[in-house]
PDB file of N, CA, C and O in Angstrom:
ATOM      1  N   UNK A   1      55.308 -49.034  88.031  1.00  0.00           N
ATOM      2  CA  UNK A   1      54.724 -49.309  89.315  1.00  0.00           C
ATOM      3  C   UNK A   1      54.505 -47.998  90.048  1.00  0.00           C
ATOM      4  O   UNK A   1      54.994 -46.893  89.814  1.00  0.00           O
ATOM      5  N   UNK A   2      53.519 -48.442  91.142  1.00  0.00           N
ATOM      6  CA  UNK A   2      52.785 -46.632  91.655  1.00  0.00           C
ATOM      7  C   UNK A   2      52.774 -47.179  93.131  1.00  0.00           C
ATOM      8  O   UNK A   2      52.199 -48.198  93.515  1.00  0.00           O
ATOM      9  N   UNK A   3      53.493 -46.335  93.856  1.00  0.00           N
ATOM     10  CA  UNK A   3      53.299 -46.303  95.722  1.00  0.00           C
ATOM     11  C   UNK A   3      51.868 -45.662  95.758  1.00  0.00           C
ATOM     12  O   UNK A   3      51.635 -44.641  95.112  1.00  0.00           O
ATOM     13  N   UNK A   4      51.193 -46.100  96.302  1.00  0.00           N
ATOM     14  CA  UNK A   4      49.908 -45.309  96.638  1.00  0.00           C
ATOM     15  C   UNK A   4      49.705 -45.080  98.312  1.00  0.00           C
ATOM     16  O   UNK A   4      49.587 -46.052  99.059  1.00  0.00           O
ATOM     17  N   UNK A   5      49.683 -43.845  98.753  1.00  0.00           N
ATOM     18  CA  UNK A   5      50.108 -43.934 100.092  1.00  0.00           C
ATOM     19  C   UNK A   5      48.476 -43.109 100.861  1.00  0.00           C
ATOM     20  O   UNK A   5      48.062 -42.065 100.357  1.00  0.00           O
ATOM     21  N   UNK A   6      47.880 -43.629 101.830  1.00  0.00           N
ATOM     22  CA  UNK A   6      46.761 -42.990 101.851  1.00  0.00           C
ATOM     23  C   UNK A   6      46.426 -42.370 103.441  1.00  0.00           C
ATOM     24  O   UNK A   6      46.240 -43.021 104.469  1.00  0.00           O
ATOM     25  N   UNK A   7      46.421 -41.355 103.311  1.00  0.00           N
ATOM     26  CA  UNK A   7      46.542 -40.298 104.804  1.00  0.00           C
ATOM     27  C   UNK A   7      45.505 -39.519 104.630  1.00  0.00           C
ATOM     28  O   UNK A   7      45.066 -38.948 103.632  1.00  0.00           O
ATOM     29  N   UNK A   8      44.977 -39.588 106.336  1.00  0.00           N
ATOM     30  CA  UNK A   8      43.656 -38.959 106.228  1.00  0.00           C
ATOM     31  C   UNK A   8      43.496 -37.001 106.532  1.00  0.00           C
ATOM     32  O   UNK A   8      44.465 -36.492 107.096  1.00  0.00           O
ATOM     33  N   UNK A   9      42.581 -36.271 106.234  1.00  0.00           N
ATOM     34  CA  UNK A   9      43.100 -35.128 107.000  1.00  0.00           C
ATOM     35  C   UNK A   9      43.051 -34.661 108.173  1.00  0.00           C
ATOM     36  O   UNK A   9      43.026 -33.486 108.540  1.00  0.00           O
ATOM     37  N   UNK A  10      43.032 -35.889 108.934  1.00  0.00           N
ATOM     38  CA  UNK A  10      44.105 -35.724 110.482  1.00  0.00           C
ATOM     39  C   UNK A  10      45.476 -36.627 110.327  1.00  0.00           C
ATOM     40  O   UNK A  10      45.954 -36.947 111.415  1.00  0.00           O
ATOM     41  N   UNK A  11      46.183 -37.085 109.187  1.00  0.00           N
ATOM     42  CA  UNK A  11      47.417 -36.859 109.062  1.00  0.00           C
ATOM     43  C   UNK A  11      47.440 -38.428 109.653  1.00  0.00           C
ATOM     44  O   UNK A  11      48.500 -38.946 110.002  1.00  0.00           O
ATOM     45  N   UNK A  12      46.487 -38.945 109.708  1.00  0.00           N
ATOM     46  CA  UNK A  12      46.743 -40.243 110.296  1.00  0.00           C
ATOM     47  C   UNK A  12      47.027 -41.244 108.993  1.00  0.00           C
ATOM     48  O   UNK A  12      46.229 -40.966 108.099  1.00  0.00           O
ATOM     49  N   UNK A  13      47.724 -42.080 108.706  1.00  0.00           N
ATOM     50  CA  UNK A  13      48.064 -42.934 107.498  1.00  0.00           C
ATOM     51  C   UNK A  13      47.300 -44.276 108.036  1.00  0.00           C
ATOM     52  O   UNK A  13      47.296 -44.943 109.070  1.00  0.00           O
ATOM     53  N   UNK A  14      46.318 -44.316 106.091  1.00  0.00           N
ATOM     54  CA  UNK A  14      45.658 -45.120 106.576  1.00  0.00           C
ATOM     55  C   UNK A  14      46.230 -46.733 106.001  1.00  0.00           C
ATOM     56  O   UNK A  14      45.690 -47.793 106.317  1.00  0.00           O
ATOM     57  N   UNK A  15      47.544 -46.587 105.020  1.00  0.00           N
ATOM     58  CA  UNK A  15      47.907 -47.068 104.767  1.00  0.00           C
ATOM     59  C   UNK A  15      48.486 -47.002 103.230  1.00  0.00           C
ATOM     60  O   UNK A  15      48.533 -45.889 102.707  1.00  0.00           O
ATOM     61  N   UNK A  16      48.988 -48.298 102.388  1.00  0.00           N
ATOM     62  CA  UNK A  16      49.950 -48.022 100.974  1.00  0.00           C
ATOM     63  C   UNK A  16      49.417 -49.050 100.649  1.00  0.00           C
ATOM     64  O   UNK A  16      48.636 -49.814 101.216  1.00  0.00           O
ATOM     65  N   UNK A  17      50.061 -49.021  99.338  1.00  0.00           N
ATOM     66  CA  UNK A  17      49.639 -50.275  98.108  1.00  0.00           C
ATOM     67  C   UNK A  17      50.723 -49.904  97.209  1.00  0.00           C
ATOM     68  O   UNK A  17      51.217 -48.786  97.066  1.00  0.00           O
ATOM     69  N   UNK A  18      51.052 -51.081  96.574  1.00  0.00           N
ATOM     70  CA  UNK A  18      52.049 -50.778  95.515  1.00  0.00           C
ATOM     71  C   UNK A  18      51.594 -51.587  94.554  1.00  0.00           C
ATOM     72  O   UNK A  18      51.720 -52.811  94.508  1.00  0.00           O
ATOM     73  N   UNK A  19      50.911 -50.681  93.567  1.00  0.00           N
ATOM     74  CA  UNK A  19      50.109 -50.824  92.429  1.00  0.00           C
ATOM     75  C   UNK A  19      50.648 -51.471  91.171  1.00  0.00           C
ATOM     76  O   UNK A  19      51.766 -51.838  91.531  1.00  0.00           O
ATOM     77  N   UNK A  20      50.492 -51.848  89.816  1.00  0.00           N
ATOM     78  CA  UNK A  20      50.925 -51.692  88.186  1.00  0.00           C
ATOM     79  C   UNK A  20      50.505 -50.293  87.995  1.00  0.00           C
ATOM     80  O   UNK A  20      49.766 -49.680  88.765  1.00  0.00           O
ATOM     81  N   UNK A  21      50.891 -49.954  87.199  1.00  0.00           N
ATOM     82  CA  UNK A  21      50.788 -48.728  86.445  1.00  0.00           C
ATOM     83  C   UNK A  21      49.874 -48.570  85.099  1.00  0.00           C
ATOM     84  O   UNK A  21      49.921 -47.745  84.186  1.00  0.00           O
ATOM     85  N   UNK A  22      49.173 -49.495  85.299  1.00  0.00           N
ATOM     86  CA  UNK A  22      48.296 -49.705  84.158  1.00  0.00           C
ATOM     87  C   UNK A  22      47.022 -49.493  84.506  1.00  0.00           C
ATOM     88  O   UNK A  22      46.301 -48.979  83.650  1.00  0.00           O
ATOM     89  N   UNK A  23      46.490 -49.803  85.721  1.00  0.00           N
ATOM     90  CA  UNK A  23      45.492 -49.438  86.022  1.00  0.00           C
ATOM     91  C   UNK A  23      44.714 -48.046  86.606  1.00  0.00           C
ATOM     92  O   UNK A  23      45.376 -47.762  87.604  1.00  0.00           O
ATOM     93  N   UNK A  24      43.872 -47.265  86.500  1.00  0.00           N
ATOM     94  CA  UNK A  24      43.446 -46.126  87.286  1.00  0.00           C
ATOM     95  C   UNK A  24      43.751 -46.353  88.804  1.00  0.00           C
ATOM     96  O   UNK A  24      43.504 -47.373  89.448  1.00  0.00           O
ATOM     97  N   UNK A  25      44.162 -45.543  89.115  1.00  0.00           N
ATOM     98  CA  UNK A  25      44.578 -45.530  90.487  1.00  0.00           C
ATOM     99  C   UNK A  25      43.414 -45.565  91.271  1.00  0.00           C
ATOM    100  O   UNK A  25      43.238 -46.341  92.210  1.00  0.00           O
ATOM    101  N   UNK A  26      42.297 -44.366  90.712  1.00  0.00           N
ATOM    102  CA  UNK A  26      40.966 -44.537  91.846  1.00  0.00           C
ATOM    103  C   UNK A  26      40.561 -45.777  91.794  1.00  0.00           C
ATOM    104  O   UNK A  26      39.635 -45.854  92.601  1.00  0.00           O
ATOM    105  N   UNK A  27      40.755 -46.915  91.239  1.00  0.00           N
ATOM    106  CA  UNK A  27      40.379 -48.521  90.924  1.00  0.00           C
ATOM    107  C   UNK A  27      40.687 -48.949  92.818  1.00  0.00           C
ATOM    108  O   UNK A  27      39.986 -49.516  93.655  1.00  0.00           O
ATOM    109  N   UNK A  28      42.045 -48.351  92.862  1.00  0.00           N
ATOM    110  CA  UNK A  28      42.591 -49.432  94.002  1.00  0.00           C
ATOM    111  C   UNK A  28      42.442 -48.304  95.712  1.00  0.00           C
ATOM    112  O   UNK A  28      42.548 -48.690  96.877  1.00  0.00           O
ATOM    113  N   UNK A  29      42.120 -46.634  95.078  1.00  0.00           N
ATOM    114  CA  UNK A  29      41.848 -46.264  96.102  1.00  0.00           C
ATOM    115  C   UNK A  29      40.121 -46.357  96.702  1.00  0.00           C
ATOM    116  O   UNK A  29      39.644 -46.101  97.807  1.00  0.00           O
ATOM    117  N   UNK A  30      39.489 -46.847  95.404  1.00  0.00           N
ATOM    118  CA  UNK A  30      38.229 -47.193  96.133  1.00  0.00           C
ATOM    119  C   UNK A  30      37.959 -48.970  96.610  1.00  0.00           C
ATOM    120  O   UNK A  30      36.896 -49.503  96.929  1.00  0.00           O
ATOM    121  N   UNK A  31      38.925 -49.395  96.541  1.00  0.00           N
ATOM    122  CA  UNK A  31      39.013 -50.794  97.276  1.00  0.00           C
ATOM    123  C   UNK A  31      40.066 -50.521  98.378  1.00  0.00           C
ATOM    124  O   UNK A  31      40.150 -51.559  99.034  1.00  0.00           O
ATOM    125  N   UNK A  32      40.734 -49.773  98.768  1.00  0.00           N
ATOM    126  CA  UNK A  32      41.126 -49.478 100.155  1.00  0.00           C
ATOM    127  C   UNK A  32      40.383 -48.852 100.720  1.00  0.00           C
ATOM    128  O   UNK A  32      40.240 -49.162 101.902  1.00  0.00           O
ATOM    129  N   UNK A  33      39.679 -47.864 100.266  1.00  0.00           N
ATOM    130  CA  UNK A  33      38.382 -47.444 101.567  1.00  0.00           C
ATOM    131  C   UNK A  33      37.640 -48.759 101.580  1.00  0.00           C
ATOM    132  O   UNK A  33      37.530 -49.129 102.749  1.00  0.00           O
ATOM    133  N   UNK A  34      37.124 -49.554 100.790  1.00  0.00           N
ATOM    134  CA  UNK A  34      36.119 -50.138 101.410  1.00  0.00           C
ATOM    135  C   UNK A  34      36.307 -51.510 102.453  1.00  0.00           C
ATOM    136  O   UNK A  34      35.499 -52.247 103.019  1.00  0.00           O
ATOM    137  N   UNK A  35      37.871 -51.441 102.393  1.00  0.00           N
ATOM    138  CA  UNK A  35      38.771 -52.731 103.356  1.00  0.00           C
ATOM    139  C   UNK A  35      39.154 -52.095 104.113  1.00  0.00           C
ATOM    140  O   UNK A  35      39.797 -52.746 104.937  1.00  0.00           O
ATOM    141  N   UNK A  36      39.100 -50.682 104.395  1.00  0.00           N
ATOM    142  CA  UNK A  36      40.129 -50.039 105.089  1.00  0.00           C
ATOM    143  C   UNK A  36      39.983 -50.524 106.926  1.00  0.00           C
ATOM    144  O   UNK A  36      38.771 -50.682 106.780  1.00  0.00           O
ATOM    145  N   UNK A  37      40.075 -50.670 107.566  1.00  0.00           N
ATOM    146  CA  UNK A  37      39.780 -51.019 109.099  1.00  0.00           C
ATOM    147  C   UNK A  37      39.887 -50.150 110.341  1.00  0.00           C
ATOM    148  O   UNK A  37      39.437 -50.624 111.383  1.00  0.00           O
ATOM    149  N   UNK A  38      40.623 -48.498 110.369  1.00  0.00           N
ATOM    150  CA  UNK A  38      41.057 -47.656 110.667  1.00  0.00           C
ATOM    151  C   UNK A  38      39.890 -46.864 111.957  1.00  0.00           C
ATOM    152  O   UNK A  38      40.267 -46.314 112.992  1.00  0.00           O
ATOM    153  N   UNK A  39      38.595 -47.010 111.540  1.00  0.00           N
ATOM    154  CA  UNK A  39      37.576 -46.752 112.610  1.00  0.00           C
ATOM    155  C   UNK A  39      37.718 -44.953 112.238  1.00  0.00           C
ATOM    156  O   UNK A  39      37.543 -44.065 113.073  1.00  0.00           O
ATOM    157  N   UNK A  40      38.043 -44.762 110.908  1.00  0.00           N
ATOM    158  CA  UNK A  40      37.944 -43.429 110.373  1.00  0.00           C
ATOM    159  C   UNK A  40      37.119 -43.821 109.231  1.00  0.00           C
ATOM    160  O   UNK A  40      37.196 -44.888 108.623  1.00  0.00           O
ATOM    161  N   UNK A  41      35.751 -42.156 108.840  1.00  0.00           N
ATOM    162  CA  UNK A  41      34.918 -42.640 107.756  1.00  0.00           C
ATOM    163  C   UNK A  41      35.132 -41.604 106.911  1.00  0.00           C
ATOM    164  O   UNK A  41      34.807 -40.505 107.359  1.00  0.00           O
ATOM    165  N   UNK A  42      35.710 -41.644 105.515  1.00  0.00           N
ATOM    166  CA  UNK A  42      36.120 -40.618 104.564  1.00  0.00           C
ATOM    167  C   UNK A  42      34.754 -40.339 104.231  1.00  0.00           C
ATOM    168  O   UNK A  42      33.825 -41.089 104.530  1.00  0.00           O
ATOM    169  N   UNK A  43      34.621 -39.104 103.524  1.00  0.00           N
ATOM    170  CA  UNK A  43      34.261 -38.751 103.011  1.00  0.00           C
ATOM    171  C   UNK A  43      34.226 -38.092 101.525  1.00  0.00           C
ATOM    172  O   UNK A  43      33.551 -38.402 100.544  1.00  0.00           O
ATOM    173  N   UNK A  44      34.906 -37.376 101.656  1.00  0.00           N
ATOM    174  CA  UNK A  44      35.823 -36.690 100.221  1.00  0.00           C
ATOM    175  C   UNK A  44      37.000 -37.223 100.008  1.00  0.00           C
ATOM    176  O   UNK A  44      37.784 -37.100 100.949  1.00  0.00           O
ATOM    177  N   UNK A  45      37.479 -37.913  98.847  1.00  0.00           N
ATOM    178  CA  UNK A  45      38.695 -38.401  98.410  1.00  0.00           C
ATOM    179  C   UNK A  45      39.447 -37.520  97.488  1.00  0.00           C
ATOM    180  O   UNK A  45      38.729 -37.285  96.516  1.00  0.00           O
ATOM    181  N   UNK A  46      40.459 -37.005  97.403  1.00  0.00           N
ATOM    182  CA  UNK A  46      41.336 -36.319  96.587  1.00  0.00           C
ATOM    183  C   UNK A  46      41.999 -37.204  96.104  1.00  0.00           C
ATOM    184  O   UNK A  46      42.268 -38.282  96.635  1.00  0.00           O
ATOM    185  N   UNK A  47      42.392 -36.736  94.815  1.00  0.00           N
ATOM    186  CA  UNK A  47      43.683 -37.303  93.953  1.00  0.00           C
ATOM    187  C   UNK A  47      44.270 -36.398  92.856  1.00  0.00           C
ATOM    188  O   UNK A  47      44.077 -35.195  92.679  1.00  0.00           O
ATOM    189  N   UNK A  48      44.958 -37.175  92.230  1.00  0.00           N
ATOM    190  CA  UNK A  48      45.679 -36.738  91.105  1.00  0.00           C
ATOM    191  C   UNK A  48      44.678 -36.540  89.918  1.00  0.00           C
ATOM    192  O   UNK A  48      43.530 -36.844  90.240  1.00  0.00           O
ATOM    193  N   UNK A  49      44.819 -36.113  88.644  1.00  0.00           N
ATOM    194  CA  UNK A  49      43.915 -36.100  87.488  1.00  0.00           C
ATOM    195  C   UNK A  49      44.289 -37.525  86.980  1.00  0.00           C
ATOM    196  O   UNK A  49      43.450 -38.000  86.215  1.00  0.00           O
ATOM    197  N   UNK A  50      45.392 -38.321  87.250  1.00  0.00           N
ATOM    198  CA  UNK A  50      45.276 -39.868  86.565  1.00  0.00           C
ATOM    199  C   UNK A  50      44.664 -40.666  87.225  1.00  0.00           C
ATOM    200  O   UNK A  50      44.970 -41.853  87.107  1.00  0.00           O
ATOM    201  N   UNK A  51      43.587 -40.269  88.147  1.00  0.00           N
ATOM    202  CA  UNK A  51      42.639 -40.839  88.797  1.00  0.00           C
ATOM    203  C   UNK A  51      41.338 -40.795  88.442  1.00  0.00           C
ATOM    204  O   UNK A  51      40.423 -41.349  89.052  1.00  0.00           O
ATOM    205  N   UNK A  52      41.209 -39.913  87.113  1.00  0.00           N
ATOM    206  CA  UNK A  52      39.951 -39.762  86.911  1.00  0.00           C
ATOM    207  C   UNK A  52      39.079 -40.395  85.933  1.00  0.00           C
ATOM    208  O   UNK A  52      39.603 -40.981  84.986  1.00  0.00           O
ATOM    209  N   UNK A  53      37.930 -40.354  86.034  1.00  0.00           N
ATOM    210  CA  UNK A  53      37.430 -41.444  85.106  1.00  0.00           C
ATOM    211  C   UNK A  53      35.788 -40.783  84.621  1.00  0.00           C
ATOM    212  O   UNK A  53      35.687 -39.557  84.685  1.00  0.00           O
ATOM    213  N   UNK A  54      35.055 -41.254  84.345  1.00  0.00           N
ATOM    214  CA  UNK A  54      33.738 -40.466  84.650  1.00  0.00           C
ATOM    215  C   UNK A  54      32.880 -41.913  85.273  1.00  0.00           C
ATOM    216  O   UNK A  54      31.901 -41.809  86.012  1.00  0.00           O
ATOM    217  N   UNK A  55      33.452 -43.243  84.821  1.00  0.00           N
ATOM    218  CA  UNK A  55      33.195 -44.128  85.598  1.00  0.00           C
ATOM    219  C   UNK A  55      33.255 -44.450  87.303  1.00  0.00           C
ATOM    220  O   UNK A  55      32.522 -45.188  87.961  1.00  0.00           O
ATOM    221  N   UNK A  56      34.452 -43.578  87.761  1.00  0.00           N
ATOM    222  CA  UNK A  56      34.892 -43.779  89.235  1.00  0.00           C
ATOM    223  C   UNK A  56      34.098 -42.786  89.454  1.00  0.00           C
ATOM    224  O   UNK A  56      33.482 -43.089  90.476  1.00  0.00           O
ATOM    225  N   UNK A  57      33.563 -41.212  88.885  1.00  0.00           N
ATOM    226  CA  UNK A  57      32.950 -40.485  89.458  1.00  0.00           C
ATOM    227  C   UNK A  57      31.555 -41.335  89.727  1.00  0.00           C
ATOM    228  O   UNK A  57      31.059 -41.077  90.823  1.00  0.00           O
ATOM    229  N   UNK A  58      30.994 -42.083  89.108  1.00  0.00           N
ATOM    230  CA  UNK A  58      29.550 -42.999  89.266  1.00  0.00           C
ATOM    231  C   UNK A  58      29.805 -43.900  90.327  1.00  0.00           C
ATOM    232  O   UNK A  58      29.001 -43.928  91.259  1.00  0.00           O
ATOM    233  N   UNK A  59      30.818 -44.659  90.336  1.00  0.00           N
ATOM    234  CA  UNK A  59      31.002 -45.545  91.328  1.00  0.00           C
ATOM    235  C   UNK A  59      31.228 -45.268  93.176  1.00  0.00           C
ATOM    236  O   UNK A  59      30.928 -45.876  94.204  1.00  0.00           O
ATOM    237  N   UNK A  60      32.172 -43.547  92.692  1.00  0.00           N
ATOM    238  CA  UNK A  60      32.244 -43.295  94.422  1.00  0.00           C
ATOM    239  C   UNK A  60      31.105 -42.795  94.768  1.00  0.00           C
ATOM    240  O   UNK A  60      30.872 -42.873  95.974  1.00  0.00           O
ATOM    241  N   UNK A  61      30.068 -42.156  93.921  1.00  0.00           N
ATOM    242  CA  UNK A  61      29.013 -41.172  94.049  1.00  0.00           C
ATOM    243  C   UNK A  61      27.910 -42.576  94.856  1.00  0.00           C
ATOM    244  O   UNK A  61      27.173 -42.379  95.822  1.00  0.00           O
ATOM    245  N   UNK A  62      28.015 -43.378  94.427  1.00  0.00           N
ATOM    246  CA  UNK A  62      26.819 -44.601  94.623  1.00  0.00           C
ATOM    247  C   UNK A  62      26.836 -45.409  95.726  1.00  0.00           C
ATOM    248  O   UNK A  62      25.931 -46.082  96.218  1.00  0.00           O
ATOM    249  N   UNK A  63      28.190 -45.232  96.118  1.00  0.00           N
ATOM    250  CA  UNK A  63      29.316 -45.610  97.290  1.00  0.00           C
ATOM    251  C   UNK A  63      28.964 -44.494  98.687  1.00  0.00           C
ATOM    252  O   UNK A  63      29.246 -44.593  99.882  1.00  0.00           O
ATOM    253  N   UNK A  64      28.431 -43.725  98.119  1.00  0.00           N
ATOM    254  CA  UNK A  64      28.540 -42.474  99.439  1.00  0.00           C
ATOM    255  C   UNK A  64      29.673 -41.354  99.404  1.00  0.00           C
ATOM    256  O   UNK A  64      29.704 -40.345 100.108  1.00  0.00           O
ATOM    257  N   UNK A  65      30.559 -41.728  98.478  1.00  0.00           N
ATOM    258  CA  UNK A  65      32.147 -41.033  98.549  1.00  0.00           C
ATOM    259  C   UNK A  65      31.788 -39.435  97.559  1.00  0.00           C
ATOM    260  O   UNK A  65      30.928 -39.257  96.697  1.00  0.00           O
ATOM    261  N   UNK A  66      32.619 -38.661  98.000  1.00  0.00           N
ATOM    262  CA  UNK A  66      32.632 -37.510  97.150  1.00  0.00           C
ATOM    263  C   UNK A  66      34.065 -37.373  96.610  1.00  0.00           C
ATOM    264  O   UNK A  66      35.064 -37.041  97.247  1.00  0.00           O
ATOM    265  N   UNK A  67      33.933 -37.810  94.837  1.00  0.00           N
ATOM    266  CA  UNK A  67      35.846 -38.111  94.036  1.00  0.00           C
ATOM    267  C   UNK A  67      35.896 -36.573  93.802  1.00  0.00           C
ATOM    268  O   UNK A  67      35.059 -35.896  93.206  1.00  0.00           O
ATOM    269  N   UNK A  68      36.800 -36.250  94.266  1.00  0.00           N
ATOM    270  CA  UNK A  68      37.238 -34.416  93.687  1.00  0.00           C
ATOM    271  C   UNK A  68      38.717 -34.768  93.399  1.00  0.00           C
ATOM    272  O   UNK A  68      39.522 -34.313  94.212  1.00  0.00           O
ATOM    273  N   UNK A  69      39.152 -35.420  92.489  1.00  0.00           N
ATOM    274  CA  UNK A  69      40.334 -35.393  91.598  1.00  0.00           C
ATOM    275  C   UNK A  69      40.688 -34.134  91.483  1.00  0.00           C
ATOM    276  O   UNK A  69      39.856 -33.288  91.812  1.00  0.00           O
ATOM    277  N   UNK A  70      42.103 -33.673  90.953  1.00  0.00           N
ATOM    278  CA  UNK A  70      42.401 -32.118  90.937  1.00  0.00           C
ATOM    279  C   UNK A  70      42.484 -32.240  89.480  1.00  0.00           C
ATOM    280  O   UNK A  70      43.443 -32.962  89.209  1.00  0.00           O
ATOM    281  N   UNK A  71      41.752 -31.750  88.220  1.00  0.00           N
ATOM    282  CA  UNK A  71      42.129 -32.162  86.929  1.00  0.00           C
ATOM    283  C   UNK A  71      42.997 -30.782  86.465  1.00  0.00           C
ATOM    284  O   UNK A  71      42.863 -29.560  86.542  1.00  0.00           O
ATOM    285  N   UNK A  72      44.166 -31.956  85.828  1.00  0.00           N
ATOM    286  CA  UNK A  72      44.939 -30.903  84.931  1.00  0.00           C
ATOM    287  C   UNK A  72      44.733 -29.976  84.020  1.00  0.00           C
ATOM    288  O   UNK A  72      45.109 -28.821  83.817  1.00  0.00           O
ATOM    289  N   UNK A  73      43.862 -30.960  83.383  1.00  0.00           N
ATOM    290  CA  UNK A  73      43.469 -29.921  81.677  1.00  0.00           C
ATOM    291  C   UNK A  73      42.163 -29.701  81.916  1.00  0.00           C
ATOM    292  O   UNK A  73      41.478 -29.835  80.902  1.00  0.00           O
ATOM    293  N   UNK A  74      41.660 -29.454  82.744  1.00  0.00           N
ATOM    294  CA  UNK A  74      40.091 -28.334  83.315  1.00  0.00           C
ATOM    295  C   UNK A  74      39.338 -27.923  81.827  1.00  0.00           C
ATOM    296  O   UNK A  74      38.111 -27.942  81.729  1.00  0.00           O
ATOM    297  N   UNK A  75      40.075 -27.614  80.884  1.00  0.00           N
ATOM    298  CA  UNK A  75      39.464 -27.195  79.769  1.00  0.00           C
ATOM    299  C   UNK A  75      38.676 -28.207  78.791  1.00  0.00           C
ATOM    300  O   UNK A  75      37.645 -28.067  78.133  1.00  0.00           O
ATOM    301  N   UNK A  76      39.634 -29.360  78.969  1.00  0.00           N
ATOM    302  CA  UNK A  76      39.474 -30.551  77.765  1.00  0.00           C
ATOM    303  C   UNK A  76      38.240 -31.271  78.948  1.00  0.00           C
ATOM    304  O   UNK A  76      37.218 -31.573  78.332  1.00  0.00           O
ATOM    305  N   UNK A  77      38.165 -31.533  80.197  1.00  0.00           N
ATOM    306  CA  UNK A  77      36.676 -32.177  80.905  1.00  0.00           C
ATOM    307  C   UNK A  77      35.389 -32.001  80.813  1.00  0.00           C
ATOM    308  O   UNK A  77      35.042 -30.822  80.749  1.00  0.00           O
ATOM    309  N   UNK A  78      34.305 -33.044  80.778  1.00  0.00           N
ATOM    310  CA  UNK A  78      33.167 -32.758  80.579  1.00  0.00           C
ATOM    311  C   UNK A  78      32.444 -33.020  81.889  1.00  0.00           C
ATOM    312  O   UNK A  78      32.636 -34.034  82.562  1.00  0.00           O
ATOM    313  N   UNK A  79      31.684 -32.144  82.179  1.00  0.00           N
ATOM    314  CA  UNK A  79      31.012 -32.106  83.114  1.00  0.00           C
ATOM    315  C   UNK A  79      29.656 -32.123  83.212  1.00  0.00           C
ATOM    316  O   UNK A  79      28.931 -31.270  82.701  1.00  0.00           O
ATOM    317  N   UNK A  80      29.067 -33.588  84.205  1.00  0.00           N
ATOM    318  CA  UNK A  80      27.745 -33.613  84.397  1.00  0.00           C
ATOM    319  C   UNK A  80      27.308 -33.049  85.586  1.00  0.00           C
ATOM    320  O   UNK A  80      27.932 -32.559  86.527  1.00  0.00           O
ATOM    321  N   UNK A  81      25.266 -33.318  85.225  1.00  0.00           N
ATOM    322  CA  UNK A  81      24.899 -32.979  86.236  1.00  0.00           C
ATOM    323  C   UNK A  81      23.935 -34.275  86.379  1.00  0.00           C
ATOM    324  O   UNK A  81      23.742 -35.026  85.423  1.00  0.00           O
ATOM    325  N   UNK A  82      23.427 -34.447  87.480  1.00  0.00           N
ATOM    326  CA  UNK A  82      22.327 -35.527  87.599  1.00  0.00           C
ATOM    327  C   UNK A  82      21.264 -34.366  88.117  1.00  0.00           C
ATOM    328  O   UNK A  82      21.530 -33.360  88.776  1.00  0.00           O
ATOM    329  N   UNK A  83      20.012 -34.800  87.633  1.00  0.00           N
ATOM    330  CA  UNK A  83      18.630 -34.522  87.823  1.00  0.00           C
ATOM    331  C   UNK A  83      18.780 -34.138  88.868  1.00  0.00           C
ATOM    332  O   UNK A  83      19.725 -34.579  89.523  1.00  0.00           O
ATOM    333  N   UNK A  84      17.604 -32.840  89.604  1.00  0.00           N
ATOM    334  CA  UNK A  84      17.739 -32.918  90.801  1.00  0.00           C
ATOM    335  C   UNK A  84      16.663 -33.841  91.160  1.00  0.00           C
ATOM    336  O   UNK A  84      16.572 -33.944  92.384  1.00  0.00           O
ATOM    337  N   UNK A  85      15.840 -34.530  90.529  1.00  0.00           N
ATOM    338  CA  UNK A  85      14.732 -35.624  90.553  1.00  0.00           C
ATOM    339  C   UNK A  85      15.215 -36.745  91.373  1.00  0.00           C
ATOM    340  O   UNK A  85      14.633 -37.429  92.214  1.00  0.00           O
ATOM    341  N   UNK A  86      16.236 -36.766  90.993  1.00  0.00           N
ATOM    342  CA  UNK A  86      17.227 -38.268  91.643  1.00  0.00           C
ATOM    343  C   UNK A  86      17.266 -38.191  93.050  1.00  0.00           C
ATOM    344  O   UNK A  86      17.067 -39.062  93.897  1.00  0.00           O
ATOM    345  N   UNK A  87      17.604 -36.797  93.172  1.00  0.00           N
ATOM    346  CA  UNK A  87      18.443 -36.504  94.515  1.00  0.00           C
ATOM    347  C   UNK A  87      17.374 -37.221  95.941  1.00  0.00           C
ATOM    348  O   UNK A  87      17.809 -37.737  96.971  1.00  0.00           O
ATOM    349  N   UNK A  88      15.997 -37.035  95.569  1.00  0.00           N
ATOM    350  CA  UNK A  88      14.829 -37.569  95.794  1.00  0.00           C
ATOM    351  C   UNK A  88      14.746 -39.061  96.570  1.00  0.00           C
ATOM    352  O   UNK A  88      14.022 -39.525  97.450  1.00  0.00           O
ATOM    353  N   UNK A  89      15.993 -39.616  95.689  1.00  0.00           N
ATOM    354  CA  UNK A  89      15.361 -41.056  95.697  1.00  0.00           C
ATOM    355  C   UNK A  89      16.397 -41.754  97.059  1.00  0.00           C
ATOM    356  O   UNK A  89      16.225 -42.764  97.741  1.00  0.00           O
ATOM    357  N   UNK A  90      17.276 -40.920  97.064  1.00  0.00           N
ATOM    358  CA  UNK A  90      18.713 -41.183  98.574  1.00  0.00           C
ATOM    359  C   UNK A  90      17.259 -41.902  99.934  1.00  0.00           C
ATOM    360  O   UNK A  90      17.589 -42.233 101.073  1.00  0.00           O
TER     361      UNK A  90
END
C-alpha cells in the first residue's frame, strides 16, 4: 500500500489517497487533479520515476498537464518528440 500525499508549490495540501501498490501511481494522481476542488490550477506535476509511463506522459499532455517525473535510470528512457505540425492544432 502507497500514502499518496499531494501539496501544491504554495505548500498548500491538496490532499491524500491511500492507494494498492500495484497500480502506477500517476493513474491516481491524475484522477485527483481532475476531482480535486481546491480553486488551485496545476500545472506541472512532479513525481517519483514509479510514476512513469509513456502512456501517462500522453494522457497528462492531452489533459493540459505537464508530467516531469524525476527518472532514475535517465540512461535506460526513451524519449519522444511530437511534430512541431501538431503543436498547430491546440
Amino acid at each position: 500500500m502507497t500514502y499518496l500525499n499531494y501539496t501544491s508549490d504554495q505548500f498548500t495540501g491538496l490532499g491524500g489517497l491511500v492507494i494498492p501498490g500495484t497500480i502506477r501511481d500517476s493513474v491516481y494522481v491524475l484522477e485527483a487533479l481532475l476531482e480535486q476542488e481546491s480553486g488551485l490550477n496545476p500545472t506541472e506535476i512532479m513525481s517519483d520515476s514509479g510514476s512513469y509511463s509513456d502512456l501517462m506522459f500522453g494522457l497528462f499532455w492531452s489533459l493540459g498537464y505537464q508530467f516531469s517525473p524525476r527518472l532514475a535510470e535517465l540512461k535506460d528512457a526513451r524519449f519522444w518528440l511530437v511534430d512541431p505540425v501538431w503543436a498547430s492544432l491546440k
